[in-house]
N, C-alpha and C positions, 0 to 999 in steps of 0.2 A: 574517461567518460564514466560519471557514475552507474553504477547497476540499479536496477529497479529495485532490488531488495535494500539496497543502501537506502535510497531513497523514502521506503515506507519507512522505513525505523527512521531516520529521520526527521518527518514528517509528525510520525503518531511519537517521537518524542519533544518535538515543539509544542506540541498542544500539552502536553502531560498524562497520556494514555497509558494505561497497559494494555498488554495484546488481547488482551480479556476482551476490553470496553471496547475496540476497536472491533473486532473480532462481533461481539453481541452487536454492534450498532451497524454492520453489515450484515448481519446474519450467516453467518460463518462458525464453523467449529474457531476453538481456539487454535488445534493445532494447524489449521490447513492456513491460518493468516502466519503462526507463526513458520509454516515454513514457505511464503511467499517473501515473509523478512529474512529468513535463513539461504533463499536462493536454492533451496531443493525441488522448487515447482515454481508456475507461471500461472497467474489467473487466468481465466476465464474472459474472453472478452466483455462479455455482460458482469463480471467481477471486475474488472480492469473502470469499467464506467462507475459501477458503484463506489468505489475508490477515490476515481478522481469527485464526485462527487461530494465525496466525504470532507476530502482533503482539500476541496474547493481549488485543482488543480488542473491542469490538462494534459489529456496523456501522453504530447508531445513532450511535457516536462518529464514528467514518469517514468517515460523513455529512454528519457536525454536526448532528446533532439534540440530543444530548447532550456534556455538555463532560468526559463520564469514561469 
């Protein structure tokens, strides 16, 4: 099963982001998105929706509960 940090970098590298842009377009430090893609922390439930929002995903996917 993937990990959610698999997942973001995944994700914010389909689109062709840096952590940067990902990061400003959540309103986020850069480092705290990068250590949600690092797996050293977990967002925020209210960050976890900003996210899937972003990423036009659902957090069943995010998760990995689902593979869509």
């Amino acid at each position: 099963m993937e990990k959610l940090s698999e997942k973001l970098k995944e994700l914010r590298l389909e689109k062709g982001l840096s952590q940067k842009e990902v990061s400003t377009a959540l309103g986020l430090t850069r480092n705290a998105f990068t250590n949600y893609e690092n797996g050293y922390r977990e967002p925020s439930l209210e960050t976890l929706k900003k996210i899937c929002q972003f990423f036009d995903v659902s957090a069943d996917y995010l998760l990995g509960l689902k593979n869509y």
